[in-house]
TORKOL-4160 file (C-alpha; in steps of 0.2 Angstrom, whole numbers, padded with zeros to 4 digits, m for minus):
290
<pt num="1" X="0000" Y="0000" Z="0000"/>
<pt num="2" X="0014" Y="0012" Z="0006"/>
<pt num="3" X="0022" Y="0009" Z="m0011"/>
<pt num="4" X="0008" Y="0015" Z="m0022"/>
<pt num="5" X="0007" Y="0030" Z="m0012"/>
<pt num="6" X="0025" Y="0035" Z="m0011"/>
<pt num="7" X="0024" Y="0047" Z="m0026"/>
<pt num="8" X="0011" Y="0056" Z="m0018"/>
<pt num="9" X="0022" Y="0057" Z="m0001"/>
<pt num="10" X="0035" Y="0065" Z="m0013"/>
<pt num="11" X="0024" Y="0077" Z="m0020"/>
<pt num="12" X="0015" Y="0084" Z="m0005"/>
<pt num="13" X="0034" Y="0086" Z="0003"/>
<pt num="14" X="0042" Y="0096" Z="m0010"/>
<pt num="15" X="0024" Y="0108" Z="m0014"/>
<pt num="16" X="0026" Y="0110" Z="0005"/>
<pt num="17" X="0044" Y="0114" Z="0002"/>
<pt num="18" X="0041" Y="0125" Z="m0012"/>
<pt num="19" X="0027" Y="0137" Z="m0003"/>
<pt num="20" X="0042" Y="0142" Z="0008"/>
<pt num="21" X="0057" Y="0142" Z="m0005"/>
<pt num="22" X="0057" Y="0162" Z="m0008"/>
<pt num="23" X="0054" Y="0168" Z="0011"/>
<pt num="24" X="0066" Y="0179" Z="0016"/>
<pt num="25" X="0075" Y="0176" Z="0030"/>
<pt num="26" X="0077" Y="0192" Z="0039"/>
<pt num="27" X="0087" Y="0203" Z="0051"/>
<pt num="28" X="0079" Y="0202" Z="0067"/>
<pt num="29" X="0078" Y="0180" Z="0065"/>
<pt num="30" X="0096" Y="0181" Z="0063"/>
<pt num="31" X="0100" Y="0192" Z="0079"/>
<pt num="32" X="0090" Y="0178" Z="0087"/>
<pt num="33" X="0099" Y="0165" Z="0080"/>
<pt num="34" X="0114" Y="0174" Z="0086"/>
<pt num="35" X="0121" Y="0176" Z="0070"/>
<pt num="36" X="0129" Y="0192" Z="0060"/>
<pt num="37" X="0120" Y="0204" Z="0054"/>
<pt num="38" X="0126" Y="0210" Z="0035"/>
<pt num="39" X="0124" Y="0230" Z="0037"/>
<pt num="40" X="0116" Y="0236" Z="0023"/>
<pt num="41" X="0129" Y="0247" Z="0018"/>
<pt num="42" X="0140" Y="0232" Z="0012"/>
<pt num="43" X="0142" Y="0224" Z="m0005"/>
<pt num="44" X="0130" Y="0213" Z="m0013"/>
<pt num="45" X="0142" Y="0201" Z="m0013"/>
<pt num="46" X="0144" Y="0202" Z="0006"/>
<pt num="47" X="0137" Y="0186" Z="0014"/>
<pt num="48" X="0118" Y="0189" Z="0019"/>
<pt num="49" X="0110" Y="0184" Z="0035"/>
<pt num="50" X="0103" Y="0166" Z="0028"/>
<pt num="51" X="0120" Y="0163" Z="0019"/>
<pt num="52" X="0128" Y="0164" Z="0035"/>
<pt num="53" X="0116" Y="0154" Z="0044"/>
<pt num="54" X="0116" Y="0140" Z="0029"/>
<pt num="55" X="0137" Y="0141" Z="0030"/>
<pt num="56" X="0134" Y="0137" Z="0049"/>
<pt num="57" X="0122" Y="0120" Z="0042"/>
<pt num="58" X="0136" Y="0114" Z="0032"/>
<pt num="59" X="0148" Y="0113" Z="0045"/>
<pt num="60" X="0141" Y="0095" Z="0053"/>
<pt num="61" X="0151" Y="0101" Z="0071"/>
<pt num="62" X="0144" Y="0119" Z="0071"/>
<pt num="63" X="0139" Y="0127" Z="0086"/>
<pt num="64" X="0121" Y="0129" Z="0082"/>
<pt num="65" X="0105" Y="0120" Z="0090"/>
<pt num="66" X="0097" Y="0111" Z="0072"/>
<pt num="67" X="0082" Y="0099" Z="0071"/>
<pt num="68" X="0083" Y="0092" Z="0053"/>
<pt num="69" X="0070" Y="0080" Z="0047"/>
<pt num="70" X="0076" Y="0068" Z="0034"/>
<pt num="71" X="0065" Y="0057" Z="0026"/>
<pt num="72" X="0075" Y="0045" Z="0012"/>
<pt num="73" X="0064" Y="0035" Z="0000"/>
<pt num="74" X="0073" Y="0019" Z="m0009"/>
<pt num="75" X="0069" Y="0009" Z="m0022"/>
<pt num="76" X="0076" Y="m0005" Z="m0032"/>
<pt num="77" X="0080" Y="m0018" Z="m0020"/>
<pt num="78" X="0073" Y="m0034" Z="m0013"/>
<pt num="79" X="0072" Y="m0051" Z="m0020"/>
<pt num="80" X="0064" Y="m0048" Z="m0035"/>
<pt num="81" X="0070" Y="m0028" Z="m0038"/>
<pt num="82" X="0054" Y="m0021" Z="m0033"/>
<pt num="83" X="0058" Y="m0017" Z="m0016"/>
<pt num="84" X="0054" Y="0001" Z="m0007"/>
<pt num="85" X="0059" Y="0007" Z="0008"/>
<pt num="86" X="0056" Y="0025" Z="0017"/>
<pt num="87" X="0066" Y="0031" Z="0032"/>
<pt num="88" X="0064" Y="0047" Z="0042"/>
<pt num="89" X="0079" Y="0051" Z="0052"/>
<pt num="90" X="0074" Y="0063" Z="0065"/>
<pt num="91" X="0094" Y="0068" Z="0070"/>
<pt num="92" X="0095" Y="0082" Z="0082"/>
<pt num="93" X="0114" Y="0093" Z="0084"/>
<pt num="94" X="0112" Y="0100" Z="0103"/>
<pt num="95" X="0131" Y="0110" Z="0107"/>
<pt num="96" X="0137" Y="0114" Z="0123"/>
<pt num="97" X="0150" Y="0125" Z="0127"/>
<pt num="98" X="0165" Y="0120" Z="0136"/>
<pt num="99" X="0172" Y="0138" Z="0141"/>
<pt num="100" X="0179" Y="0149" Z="0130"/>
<pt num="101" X="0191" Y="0137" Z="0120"/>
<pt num="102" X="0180" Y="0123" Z="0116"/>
<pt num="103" X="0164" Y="0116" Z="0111"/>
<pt num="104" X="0155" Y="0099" Z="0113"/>
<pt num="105" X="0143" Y="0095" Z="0099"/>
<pt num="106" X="0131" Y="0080" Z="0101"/>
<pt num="107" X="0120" Y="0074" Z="0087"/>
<pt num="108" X="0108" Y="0062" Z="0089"/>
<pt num="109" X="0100" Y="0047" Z="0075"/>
<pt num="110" X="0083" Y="0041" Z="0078"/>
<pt num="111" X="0076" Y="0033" Z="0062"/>
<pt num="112" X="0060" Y="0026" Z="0059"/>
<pt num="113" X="0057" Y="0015" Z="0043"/>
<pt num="114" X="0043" Y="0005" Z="0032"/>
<pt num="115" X="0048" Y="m0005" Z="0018"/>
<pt num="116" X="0039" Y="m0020" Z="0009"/>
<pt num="117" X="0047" Y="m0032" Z="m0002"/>
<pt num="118" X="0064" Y="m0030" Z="0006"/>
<pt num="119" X="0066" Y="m0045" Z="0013"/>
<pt num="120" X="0056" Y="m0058" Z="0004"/>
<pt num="121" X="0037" Y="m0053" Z="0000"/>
<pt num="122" X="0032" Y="m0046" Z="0016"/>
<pt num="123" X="0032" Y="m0028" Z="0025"/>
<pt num="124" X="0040" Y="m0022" Z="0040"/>
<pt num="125" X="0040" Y="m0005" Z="0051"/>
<pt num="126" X="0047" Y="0004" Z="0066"/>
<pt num="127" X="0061" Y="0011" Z="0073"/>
<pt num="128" X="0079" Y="0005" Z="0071"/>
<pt num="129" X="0095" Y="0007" Z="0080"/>
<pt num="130" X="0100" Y="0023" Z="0087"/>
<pt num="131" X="0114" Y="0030" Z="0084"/>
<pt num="132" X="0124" Y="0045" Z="0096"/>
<pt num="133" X="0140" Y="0055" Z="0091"/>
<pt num="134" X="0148" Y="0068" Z="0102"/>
<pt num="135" X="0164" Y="0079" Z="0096"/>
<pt num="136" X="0175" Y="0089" Z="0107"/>
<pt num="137" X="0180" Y="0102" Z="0095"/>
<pt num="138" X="0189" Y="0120" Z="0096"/>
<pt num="139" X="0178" Y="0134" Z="0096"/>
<pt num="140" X="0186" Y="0141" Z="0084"/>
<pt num="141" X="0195" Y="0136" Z="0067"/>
<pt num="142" X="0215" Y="0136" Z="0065"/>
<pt num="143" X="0223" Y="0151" Z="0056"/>
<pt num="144" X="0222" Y="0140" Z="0040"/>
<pt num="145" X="0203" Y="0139" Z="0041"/>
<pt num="146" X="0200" Y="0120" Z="0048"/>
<pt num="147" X="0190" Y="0113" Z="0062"/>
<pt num="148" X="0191" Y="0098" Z="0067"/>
<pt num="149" X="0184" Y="0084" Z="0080"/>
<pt num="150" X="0184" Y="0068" Z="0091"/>
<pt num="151" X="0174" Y="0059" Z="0103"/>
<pt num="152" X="0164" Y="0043" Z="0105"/>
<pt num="153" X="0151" Y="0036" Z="0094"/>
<pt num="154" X="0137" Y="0023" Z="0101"/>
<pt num="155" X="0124" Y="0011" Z="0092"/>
<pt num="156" X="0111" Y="0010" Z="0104"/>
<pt num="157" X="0098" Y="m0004" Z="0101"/>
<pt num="158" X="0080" Y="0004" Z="0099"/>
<pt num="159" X="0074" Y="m0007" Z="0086"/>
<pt num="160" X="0058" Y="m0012" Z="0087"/>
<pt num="161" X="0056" Y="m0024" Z="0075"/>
<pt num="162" X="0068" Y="m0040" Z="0073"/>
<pt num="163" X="0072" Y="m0038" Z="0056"/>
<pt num="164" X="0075" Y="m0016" Z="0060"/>
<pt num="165" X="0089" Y="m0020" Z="0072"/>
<pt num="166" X="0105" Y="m0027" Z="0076"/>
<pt num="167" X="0100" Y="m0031" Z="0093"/>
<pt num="168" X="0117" Y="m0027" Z="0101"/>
<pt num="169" X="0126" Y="m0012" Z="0110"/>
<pt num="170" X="0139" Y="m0005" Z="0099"/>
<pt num="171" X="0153" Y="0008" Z="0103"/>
<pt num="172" X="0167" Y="0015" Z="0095"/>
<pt num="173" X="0179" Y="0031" Z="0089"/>
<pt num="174" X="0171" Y="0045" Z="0080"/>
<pt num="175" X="0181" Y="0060" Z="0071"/>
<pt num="176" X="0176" Y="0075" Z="0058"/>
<pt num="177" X="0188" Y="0088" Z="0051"/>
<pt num="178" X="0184" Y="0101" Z="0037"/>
<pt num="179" X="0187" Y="0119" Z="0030"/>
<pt num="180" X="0179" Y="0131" Z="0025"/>
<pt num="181" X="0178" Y="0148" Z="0014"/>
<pt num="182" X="0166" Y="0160" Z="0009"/>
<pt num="183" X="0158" Y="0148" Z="m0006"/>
<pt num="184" X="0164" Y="0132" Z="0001"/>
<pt num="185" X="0164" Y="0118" Z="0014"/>
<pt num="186" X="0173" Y="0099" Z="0013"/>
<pt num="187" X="0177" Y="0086" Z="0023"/>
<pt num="188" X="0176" Y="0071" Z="0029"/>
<pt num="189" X="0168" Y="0062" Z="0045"/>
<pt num="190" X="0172" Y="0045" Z="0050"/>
<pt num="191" X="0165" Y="0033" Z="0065"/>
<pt num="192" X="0170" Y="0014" Z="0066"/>
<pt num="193" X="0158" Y="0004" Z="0078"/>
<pt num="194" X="0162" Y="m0012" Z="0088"/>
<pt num="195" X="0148" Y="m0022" Z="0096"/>
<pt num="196" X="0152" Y="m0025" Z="0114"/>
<pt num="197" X="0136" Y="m0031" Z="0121"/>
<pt num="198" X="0119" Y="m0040" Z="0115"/>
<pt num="199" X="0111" Y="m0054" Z="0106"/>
<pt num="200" X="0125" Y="m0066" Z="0104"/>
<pt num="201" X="0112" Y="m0076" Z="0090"/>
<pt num="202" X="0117" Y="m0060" Z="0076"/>
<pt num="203" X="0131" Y="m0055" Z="0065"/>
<pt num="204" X="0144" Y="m0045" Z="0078"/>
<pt num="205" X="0145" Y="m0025" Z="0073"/>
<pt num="206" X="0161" Y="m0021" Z="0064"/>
<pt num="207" X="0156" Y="m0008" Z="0056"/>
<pt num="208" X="0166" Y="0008" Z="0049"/>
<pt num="209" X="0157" Y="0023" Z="0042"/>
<pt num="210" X="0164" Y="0037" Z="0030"/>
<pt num="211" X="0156" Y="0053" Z="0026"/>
<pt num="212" X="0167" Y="0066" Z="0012"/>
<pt num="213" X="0156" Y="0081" Z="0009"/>
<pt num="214" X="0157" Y="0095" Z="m0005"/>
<pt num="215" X="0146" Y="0109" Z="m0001"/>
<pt num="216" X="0145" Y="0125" Z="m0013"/>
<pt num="217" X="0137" Y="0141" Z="m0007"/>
<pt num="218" X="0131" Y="0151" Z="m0021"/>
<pt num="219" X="0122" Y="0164" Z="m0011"/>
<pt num="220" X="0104" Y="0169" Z="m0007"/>
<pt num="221" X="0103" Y="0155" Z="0005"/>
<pt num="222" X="0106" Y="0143" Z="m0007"/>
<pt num="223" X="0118" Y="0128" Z="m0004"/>
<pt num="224" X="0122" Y="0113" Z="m0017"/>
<pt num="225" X="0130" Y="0097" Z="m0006"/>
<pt num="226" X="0140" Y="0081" Z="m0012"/>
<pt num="227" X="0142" Y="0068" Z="m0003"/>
<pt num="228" X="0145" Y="0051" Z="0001"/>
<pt num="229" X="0137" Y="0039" Z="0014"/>
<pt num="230" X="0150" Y="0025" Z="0014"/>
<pt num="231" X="0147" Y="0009" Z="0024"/>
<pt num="232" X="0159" Y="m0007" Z="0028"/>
<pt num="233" X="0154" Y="m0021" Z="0036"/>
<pt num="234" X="0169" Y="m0029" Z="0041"/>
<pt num="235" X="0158" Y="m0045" Z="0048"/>
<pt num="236" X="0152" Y="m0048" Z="0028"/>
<pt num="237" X="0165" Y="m0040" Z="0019"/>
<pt num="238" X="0154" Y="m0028" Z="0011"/>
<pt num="239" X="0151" Y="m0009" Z="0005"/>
<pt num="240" X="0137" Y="0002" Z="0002"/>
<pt num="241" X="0141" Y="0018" Z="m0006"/>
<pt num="242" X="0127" Y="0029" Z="m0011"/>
<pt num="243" X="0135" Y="0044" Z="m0019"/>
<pt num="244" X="0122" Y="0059" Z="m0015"/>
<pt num="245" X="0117" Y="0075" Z="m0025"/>
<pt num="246" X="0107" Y="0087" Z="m0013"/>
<pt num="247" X="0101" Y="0107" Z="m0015"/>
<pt num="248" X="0097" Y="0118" Z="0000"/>
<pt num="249" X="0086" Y="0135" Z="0005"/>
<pt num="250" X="0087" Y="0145" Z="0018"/>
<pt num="251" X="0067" Y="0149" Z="0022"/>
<pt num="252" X="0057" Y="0155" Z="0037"/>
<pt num="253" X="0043" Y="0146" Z="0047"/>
<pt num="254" X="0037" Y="0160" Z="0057"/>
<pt num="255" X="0050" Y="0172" Z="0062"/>
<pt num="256" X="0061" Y="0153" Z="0065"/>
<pt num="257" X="0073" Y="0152" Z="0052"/>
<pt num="258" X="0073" Y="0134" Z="0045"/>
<pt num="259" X="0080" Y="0124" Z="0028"/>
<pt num="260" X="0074" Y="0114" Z="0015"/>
<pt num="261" X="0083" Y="0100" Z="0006"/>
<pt num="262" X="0078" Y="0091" Z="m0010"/>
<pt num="263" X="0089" Y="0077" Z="m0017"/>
<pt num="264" X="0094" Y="0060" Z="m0026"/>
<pt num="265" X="0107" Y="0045" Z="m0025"/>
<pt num="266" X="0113" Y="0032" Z="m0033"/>
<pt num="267" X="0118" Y="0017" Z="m0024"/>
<pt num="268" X="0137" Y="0014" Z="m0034"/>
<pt num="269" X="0139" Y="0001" Z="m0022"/>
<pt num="270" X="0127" Y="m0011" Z="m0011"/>
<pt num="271" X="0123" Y="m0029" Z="m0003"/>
<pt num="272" X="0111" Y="m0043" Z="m0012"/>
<pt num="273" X="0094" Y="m0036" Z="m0016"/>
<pt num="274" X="0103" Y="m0019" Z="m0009"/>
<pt num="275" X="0092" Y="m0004" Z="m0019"/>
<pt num="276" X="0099" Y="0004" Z="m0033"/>
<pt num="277" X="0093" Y="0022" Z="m0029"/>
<pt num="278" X="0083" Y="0033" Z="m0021"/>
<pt num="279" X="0078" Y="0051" Z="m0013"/>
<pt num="280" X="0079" Y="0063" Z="m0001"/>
<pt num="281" X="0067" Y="0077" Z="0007"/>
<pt num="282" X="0074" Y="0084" Z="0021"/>
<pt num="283" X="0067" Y="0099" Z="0033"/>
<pt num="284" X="0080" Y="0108" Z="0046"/>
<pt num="285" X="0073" Y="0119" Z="0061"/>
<pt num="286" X="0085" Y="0131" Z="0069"/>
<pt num="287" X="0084" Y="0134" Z="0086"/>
<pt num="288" X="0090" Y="0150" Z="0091"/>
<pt num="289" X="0100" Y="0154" Z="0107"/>
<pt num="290" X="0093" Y="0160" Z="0123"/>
C-alpha cells in the first residue's frame, strides 16, 4: 500500500517545500539565531543573514541547535528488484560550550522505517537502532581555516522490530575535520563501531562509516551538497556507497529560520537485493539561542 502511495508522499513534501522556497530570512531572526547581521551598507556580494546561517548547516560540528528531518525514500531492492523502503531520520545537533576554548557537539540518530518487499514478499515498520556522536572540537577554526573533532560514537539498540535491528550495543571512535571559505565547505567524518554487548544469536558490529562532503554556497541561501554515505561491514565484507546529490534553501517558518533539502542518490555500491537508488526530502529547524 505504502508503495503506491509513495509518489504522492513525494509530491505533497516538495509543494510544501516549495510554498516556503522564496521567504526571506530576515534581520531580526538572525539576531535571534545569534548570527551576524550584514549591514546594509555592504556589498552585494557580502554574505547575507541566511548565507551565514546556511554556511553554519554545512559545518556537521557547528555550534548551532538544528532539528533536521530527513526522510529518504529507496527503491530497487529486494528479492525480485521491486523493493521500497522509506526512512525518516529525526537527528538532532544540541552544542554545549566548554568555556571559552571549546565546544561539545552531540548529534543524535533516531530513524523510523517502512519497507515491503525488502526481505522476501512481506512488510515491516518501526524504529531501528540509534545512533549518538559527540565531538570535542575547538571553538574556533586554525589560522588556515580548519576545524576539526573527536569523541565517541554509540549504536544504541532501539529497534523495534527484529528484522529493523542489530540487537546489540555498539561503541566506537568517531572524528570530523573540514574547511571552510566564503563559497565552500569539505570534509570528511568517519566513525567505526564495535559491538560489545547484545544478542549473541546476530552477526557481531564491525562496522566503519565514512562521510566526504562537497558543499558549494552560491548565495541567497542557497547551498548545493555532495556527498557520500560509505558503509563497511567488516563482519560480511561488504560496502554500500550511495553517492548523494542534494540542493538547500534557507526559508522562514514564522519568524524561526529553517532549511529545505531536496535530493537523489545512486547506490554505486550495495549488498544482495541492496536498492539501486533513491531520494531525499529533508526539513532543518534552527533553534536560536537564549
Amino acid at each position: 500500500m505504502f508503495k503506491n502511495t509513495s509518489k504522492s508522499i513525494l509530491c505533497i513534501t516538495t509543494a510544501l517545500m516549495g510554498t516556503w522556497m522564496n521567504a526571506p530570512l530576515h534581520a531580526e531572526d538572525a539576531e535571534k539565531a545569534k548570527l551576524p547581521v550584514s549591514a546594509e551598507a555592504k556589498p552585494a556580494t557580502d554574505m547575507t543573514d541566511a548565507d551565514a546561517i546556511a554556511k553554519k548547516l554545512a559545518n556537521p560540528i557547528a555550534s548551532m541547535t538544528s532539528l533536521p528531518f530527513q526522510n529518504n525514500f529507496d527503491f530497487g531492492g529486494g528479492p525480485d528488484g521491486d523493493g521500497f523502503q522509506y526512512k525518516m531520520n529525526f537527528q538532532p545537533v544540541i552544542p554545549f560550550s566548554l568555556g571559552e576554548d571549546w565546544n561539545l557537539i552531540t548529534r543524535t540518530i533516531v530513524p523510523f522505517i517502512y519497507q515491503e518487499d525488502v526481505i522476501g514478499k512481506t512488510s515491516q515498520n518501526g524504529f531501528s537502532d540509534t545512533t549518538f556522536s559527540a565531538w570535542l572540537s575547538p571553538s574556533e577554526p586554525t589560522a588556515s581555516g580548519w576545524t576539526w573533532g573527536v569523541g565517541p560514537a554509540f549504536l544504541i539498540p532501539t529497534g523495534t522490530n527484529n528484522f529493523l535491528t542489530a540487537d546489540q550495543w555498539s561503541a566506537g571512535p568517531t572524528a570530523i575535520a573540514l574547511r571552510q571559505t566564503k563559497y565552500f565547505t569539505y570534509g570528511a567524518l568517519v566513525n567505526q563501531l564495535w559491538a560489545f554487548s547484545g544478542a549473541n544469536n546476530r552477526d557481531s558490529v564491525n562496522q566503519m562509516f565514512l562521510q566526504p562532503f562537497f558543499v558549494y554556497l552560491p548565495g541567497g541561501g542557497w547551498t548545493i551538497a555532495l556527498n557520500t554515505e560509505n558503509t563497511y561491514n567488516f563482519t560480511t565484507n561488504q560496502f554500500t556507497i550511495p553517492i548523494n546529490l542534494m540542493v538547500n534553501k534557507m526559508f522562514k517558518i514564522g519568524k524561526m529560520p529553517a532549511q529545505w533539502q531536496l535530493g537523489a542518490r545512486y547506490y554505486a555500491e550495495a549488498p544482495d537485493n541492496g536498492p539501486e537508488w533513491g531520494l531525499r526530502a529533508s526539513l532543518t529547524l534552527i533553534i536560536p539561542k537564549s
